[in-house]
N, C-alpha and C positions, 0 to 999 in steps of 0.2 A: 762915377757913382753907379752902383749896379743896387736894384732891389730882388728881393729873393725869397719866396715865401718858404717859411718854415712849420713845415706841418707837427704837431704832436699829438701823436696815437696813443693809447690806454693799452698797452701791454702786448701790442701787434705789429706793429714797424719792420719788423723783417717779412710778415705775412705782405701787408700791403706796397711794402718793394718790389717782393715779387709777383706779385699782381700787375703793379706798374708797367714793370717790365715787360709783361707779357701783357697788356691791353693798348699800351702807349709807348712802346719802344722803350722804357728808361734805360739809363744804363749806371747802373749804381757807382761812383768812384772813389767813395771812402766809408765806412762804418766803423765808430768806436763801441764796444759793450762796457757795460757798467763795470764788469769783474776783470776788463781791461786797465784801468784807469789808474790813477793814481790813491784812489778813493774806494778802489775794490776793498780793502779791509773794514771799511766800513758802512758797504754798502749789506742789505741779507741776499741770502744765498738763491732764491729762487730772483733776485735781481741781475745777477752775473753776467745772462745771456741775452738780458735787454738792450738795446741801441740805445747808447746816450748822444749819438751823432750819427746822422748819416746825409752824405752828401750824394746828389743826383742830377742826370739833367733828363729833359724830356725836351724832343727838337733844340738841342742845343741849347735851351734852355734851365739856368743852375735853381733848383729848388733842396731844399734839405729840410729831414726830419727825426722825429729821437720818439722813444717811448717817453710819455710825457713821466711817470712815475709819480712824487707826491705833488708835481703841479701841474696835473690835468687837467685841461679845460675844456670841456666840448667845443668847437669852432663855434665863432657867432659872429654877424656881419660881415659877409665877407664871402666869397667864389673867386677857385681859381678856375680863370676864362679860359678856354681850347678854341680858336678861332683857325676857322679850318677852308677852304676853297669847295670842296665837293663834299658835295649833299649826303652821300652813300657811305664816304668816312664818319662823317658826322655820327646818321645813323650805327655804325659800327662800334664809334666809342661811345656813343650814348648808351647801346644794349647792354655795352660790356660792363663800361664802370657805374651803369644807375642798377644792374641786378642785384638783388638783396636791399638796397638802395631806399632811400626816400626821393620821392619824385615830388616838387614841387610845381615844376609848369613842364608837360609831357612835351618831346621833340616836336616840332608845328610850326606854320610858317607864319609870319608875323608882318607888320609892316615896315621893319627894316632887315628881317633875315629871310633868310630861302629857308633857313632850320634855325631854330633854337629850342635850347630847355635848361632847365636850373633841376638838381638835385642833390643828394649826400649819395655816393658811394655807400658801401657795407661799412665803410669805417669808421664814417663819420663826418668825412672830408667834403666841404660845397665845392660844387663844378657849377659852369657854364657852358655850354658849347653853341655857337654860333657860325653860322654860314651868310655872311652879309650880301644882301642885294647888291648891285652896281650901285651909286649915287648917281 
């Protein structure tokens, strides 16, 4: 059994791939467009070039996502965690993917991390990032 967060974006999904990409190494391995499909006839026309599938990993890790279209949902409950060994990475990805961002608890040491902070990327998307003490 594998679990596998599947994000949905509001009309941006090839935007936030390549972001990914470039902030967290992803490496994109599959994307279907709407006006790919089997359903391109009846999907409109400014839908066409929307991701109804895209698969990814980030460290090895398989995450997938799609332009959400008429079932949008803003994310709620929920962070996807980046647990990381060094402090300075940490920092690195927190800069990157919390700019434009909502920050809800700013990078800062705690009493169980060397770093943590929770935010939403520009997309919309909750993160975690974490740097754990020794136990």
């Amino acid at each position: 059994m594998h679990l596998n967060p599947y994000i949905g974006f509001k009309d941006n999904c090839a935007e936030a791939l390549a972001f990914y990409e470039k902030v967290l190494g992803a490496k994109v391995l599959v994307t279907f467009k709407y006006g790919e499909s089997p359903m391109a006839a009846q999907m409109p026309p400014e839908s066409k070039d929307k991701i109804m599938h895209a698969r990814f990993t980030v460290a090895g890790q398989i995450i997938m996502a799609s332009d959400g279209m008429c079932n949008y949902e803003k994310p709620a409950g929920f962070h996807i965690s980046i647990n990381v060994e060094d402090p300075e990475e940490a920092e690195r990805i927190y800069a990157a993917l919390s700019e434009n961002g909502e920050i809800r608890m700013k990078m800062e040491e705690t009493f169980w991390a060397k770093r943590f902070a929770m935010f939403s990327d520009r997309f919309g998307t909750p993160w975690m990032i974490n740097v754990s003490k020794p136990m």
